[in-house]
VOPAGU-2260 file (C-alpha; in pm, 1 decimal, decimal comma):
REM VOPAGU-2260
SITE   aa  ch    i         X         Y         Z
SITE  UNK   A    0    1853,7    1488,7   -3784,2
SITE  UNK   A    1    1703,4    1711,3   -3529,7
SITE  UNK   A    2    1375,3    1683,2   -3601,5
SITE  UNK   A    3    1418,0    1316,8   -3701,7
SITE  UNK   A    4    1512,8    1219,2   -3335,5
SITE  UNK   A    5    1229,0    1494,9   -3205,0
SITE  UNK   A    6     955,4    1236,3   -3364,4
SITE  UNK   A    7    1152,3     922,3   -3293,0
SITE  UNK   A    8    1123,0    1064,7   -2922,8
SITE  UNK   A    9     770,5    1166,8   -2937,5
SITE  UNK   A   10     673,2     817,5   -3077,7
SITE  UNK   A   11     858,9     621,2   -2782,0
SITE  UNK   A   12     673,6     881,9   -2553,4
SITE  UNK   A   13     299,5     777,9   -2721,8
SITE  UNK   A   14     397,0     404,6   -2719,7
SITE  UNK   A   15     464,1     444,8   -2336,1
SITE  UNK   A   16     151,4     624,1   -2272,1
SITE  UNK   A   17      -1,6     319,6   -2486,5
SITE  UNK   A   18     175,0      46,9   -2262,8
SITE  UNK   A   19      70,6     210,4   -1942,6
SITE  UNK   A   20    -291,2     249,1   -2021,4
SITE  UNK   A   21    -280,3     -96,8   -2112,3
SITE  UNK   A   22    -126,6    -231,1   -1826,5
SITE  UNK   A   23    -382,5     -29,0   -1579,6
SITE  UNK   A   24    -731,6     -29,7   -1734,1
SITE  UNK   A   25    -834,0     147,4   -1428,9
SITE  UNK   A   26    -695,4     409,4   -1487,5
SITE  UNK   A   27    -899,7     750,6   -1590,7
SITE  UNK   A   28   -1180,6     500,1   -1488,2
SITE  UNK   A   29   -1525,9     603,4   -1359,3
SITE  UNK   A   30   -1568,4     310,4   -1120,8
SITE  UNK   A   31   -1907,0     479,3    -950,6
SITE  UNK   A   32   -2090,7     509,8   -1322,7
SITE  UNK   A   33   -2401,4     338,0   -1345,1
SITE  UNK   A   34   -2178,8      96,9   -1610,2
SITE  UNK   A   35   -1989,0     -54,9   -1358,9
SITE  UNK   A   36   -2221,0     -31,8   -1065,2
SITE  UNK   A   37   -2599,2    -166,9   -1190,2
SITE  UNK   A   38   -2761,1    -486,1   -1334,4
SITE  UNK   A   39   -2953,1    -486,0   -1663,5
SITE  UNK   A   40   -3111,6    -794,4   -1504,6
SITE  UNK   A   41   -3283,3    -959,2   -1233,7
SITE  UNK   A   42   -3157,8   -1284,1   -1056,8
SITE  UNK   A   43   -3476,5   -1430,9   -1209,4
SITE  UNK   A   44   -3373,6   -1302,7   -1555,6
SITE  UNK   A   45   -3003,9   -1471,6   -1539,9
SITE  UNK   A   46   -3174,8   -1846,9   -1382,2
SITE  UNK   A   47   -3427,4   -1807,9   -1733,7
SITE  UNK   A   48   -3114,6   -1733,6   -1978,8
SITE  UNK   A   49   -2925,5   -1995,9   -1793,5
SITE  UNK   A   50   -3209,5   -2259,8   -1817,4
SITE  UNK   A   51   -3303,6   -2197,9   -2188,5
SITE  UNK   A   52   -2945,0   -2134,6   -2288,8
SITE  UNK   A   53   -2909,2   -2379,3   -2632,5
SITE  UNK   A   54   -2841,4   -2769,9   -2489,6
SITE  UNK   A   55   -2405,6   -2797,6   -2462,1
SITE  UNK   A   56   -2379,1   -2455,0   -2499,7
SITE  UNK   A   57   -2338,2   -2207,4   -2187,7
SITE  UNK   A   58   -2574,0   -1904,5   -2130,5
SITE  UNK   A   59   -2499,6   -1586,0   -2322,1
SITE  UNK   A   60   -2396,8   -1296,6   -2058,6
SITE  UNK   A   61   -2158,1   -1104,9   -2290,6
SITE  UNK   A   62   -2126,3    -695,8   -2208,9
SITE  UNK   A   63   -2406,9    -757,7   -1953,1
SITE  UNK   A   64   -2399,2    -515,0   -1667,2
SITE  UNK   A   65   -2432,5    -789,6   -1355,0
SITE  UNK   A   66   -2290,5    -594,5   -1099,7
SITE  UNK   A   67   -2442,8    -593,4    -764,1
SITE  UNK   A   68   -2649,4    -915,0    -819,5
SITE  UNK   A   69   -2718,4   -1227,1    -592,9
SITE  UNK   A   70   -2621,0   -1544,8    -791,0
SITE  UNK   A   71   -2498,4   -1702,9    -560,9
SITE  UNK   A   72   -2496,2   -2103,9    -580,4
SITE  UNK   A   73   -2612,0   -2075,5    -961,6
SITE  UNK   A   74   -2498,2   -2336,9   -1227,5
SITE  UNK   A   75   -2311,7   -2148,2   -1476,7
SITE  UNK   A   76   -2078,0   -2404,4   -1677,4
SITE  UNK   A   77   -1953,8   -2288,1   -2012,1
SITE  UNK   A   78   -2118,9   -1950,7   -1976,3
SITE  UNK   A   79   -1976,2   -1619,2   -2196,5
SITE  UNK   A   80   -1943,7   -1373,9   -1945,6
SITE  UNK   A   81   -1708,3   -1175,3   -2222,1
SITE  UNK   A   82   -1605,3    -822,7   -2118,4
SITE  UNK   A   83   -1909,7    -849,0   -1861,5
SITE  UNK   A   84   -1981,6    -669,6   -1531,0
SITE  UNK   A   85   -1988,5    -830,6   -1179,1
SITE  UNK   A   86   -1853,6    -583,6    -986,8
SITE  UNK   A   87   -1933,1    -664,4    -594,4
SITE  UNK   A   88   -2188,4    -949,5    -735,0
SITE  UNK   A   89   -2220,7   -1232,8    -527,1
SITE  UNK   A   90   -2133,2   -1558,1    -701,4
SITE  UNK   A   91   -2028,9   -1774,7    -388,8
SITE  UNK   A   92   -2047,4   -2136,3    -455,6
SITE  UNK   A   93   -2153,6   -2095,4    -796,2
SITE  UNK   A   94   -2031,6   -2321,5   -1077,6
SITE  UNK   A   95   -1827,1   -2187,6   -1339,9
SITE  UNK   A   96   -1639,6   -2458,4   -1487,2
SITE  UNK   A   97   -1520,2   -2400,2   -1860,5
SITE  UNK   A   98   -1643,1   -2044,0   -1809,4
SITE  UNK   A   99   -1515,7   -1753,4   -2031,6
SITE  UNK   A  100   -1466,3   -1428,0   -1822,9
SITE  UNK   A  101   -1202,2   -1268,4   -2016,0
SITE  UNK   A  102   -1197,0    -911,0   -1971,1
SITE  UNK   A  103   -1484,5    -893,1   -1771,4
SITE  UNK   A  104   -1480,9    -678,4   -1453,0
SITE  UNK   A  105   -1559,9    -829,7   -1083,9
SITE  UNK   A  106   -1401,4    -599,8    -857,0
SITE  UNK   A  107   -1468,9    -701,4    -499,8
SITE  UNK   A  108   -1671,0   -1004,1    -666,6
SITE  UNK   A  109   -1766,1   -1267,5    -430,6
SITE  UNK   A  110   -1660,5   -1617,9    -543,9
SITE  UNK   A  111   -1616,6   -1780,4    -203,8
SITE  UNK   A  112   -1611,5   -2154,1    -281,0
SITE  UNK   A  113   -1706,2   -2125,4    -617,9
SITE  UNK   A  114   -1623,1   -2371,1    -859,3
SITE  UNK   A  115   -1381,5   -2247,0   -1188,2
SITE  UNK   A  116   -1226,0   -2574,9   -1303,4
SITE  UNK   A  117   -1061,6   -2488,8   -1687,2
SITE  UNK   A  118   -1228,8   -2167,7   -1666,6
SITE  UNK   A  119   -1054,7   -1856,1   -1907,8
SITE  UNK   A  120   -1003,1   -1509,6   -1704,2
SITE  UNK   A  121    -746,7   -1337,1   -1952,3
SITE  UNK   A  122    -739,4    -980,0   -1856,1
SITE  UNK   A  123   -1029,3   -1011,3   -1626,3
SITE  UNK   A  124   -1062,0    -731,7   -1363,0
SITE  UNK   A  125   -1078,0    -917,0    -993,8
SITE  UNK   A  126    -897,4    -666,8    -742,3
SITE  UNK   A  127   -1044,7    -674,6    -386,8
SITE  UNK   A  128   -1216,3   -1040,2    -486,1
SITE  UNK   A  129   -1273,1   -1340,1    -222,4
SITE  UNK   A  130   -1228,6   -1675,5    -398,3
SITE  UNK   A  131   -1146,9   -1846,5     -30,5
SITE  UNK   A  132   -1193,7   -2198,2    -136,0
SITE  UNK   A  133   -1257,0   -2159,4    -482,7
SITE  UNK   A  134   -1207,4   -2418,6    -733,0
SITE  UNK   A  135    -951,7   -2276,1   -1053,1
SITE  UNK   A  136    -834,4   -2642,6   -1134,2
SITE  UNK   A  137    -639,5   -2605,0   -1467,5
SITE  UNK   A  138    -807,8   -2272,0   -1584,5
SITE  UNK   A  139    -617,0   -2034,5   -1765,1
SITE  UNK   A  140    -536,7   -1685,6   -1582,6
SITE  UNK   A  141    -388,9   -1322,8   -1631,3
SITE  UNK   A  142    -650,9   -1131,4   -1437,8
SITE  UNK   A  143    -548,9    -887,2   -1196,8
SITE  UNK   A  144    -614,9   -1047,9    -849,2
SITE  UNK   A  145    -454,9    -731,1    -682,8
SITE  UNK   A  146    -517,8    -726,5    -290,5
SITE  UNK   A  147    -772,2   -1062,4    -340,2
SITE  UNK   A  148    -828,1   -1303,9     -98,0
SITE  UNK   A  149    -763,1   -1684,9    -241,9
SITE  UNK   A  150    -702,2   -1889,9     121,8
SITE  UNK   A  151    -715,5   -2193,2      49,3
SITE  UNK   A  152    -793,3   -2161,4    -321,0
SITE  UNK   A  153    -732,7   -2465,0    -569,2
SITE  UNK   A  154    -473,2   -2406,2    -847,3
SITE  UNK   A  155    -363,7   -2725,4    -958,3
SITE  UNK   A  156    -223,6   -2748,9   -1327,7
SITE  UNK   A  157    -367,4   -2404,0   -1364,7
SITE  UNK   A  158    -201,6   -2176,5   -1630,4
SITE  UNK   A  159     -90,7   -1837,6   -1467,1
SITE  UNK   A  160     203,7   -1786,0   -1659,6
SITE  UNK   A  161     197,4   -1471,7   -1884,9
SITE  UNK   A  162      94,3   -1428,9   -2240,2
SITE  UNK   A  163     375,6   -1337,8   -2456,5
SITE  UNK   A  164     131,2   -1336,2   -2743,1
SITE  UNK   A  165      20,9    -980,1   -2669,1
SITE  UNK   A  166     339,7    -775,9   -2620,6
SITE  UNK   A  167     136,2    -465,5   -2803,6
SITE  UNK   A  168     -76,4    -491,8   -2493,0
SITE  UNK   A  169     192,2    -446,6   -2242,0
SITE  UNK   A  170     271,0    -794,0   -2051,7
SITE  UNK   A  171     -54,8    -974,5   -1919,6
SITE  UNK   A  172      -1,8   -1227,4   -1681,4
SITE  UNK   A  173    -117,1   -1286,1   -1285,4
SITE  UNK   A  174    -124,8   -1044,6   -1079,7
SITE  UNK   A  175    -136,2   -1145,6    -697,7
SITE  UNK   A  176       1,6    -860,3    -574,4
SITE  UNK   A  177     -43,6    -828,6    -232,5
SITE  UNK   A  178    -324,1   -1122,7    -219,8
SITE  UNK   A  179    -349,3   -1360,6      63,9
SITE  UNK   A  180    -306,4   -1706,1    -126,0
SITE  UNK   A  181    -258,6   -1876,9     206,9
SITE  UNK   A  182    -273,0   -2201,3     173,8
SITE  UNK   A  183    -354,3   -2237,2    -154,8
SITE  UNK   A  184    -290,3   -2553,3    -361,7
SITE  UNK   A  185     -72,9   -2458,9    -666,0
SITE  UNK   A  186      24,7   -2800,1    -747,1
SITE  UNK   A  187     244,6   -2805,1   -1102,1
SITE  UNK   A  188      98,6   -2464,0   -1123,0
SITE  UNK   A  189     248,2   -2254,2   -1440,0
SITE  UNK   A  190     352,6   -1938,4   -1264,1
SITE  UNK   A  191     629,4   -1805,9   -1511,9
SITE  UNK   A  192     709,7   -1424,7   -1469,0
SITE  UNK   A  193     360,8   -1372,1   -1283,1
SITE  UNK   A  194     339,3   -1113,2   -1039,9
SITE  UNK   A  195     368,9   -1220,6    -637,3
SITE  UNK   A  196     497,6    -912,4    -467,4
SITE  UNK   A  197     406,2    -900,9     -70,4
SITE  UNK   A  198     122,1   -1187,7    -142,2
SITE  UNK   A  199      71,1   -1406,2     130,4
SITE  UNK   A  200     193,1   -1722,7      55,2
SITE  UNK   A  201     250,4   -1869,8     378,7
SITE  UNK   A  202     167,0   -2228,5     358,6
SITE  UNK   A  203     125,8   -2281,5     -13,5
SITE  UNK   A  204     172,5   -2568,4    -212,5
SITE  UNK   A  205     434,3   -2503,7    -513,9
SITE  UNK   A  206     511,2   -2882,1    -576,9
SITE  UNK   A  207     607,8   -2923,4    -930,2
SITE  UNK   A  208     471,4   -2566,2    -979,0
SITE  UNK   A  209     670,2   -2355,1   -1253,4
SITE  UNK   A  210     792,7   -2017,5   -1058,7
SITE  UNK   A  211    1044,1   -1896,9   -1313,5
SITE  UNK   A  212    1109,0   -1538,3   -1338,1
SITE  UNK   A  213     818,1   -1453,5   -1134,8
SITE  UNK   A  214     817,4   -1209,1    -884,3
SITE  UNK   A  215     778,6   -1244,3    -489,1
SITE  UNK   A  216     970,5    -915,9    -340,8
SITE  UNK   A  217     815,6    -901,0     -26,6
SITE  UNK   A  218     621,0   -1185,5     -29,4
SITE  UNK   A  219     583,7   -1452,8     231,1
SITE  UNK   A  220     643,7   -1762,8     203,3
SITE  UNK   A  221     717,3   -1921,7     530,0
SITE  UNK   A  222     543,6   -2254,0     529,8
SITE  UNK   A  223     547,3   -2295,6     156,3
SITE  UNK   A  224     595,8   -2605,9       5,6
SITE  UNK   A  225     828,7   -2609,3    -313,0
SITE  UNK   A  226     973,0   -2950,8    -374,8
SITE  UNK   A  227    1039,2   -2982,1    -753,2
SITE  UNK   A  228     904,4   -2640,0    -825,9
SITE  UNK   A  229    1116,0   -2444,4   -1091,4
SITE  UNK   A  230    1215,9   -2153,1    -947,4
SITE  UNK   A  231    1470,6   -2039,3   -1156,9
SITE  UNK   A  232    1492,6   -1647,7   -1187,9
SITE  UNK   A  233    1243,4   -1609,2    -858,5
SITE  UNK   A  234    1301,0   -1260,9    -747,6
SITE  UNK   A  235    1294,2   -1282,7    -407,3
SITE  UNK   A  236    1418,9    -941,3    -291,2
SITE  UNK   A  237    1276,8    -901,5     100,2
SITE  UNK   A  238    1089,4   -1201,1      71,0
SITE  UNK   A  239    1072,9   -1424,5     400,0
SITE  UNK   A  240    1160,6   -1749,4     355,9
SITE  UNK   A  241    1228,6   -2075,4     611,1
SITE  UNK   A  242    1586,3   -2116,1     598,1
SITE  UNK   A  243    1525,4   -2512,1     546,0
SITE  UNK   A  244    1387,1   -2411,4     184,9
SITE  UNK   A  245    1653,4   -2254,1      73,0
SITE  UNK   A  246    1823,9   -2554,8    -131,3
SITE  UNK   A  247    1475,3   -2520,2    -324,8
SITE  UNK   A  248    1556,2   -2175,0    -403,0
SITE  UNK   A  249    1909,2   -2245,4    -533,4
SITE  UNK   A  250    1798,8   -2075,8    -908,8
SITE  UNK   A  251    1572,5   -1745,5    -732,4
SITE  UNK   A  252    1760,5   -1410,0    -742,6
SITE  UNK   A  253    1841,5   -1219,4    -435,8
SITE  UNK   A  254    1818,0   -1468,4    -211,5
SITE  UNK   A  255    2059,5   -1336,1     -15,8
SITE  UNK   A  256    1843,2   -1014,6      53,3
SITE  UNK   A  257    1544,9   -1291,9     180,7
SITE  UNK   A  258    1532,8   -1270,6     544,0
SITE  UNK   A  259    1546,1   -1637,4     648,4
SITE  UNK   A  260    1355,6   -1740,3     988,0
């Protein structure tokens, strides 16, 4: 029996180490290595894969090492950027609508004003990013927007909520923690269980937006907007709040530990 629950503990003890390392990719990381820091191509390189990419089909950039790069303003729709490197590239104002970036890394990635309309970022890397202004119009995302800056950003209909598919992964959904999202339109917005913890939220539009479960500890949300917005389950432990939104927060938790200006 002993040594029965000695393994039983070990094995809980692996699958926690499994979880964790799932949960923070970063981790044990070289972020400086030539992998995560160089470009296997030229800006003149990416415009000739984009232009001769197959007609309806969007270029190829899977695995490529992009980091660093000016493509800024480039026409990207429907392009693979699969598990792909943009780390500190410069994308502002460059289309990306239908785009697949799923577990690609842009860390500190400059998408100012870019357009991402039904784009896919599942698991996708974007800490430190600026997406001021962009466009994410009914994409689907569990990247990790840690620290980002999305003023202003567009998030209507988009799918933030997290993917109970991949339990074995640990739980991937949004992370905003500590992002400024100022602003930002998250019109009927799926937010369920996604993570808002001392974002900036001052002035967003949750109309219709799904908050369930989600968390905003800290956050603020003076200014928000949240008529018909689910909020059911909203941990809002040290949030601020306006004190005229609190019938829309009815269903949140902790509301009484909200400070309410």
């Amino acid at each position: 029996m002993r040594l029965r629950t000695s393994f039983l503990a070990f094995a809980f003890t692996i699958a926690a180490i499994f979880t964790a390392a799932a949960q923070d990719p970063i981790r044990g990381l070289d972020l400086t290595s030539p992998d995560m820091t160089t470009a296997e191509m030229t800006r003149g390189q990416v415009e000739e894969a984009v232009k001769t990419a197959p007609g309806g089909h969007g270029a190829d950039f899977n695995g490529k090492r992009l980091s660093g790069l000016d493509l800024s303003g480039l026409d990207f729709s429907g392009a693979d950027f699969h598990a792909a490197r943009l780390n500190h590239t410069n994308l502002s104002h460059a289309k990306l609508d239908g785009a697949t970036l799923d577990q690609a890394w842009a860390l500190d990635a400059d998408l100012t004003g870019a357009s991402l309309v039904k784009a896919s970022l599942f698991a996708t890397q974007m800490a430190g990013a600026r997406l001021d202004g962009a466009n994410l119009t009914g994409s689907r995302v569990t990247a990790d927007l840690t620290g980002a800056h999305l003023a202003n950003a567009r998030f209507e209909d988009a799918n933030c909520s997290a993917d109970e598919k991949n339990q074995s992964m640990g739980l991937m959904r949004a992370t905003f923690k500590s992002a400024d999202l100022s602003h930002a339109d998250l019109t009927r917005a799926n937010l369920a269980r996604a993570d808002l913890r001392f974002a900036k939220l001052s002035g967003a539009n949750f109309a219709e937006a799904t908050l369930r479960e989600a968390d905003a500890s800290g956050a603020d949300l003076r200014g928000a907007v949240l008529q018909g917005a689910d909020t059911s389950g909203l941990d809002l432990d040290s949030a601020r709040i306006d004190a005229a939104s609190v019938p829309y927060l009815a269903k949140a938790i902790h509301l009484d530990r909200a400070s309410k200006e």
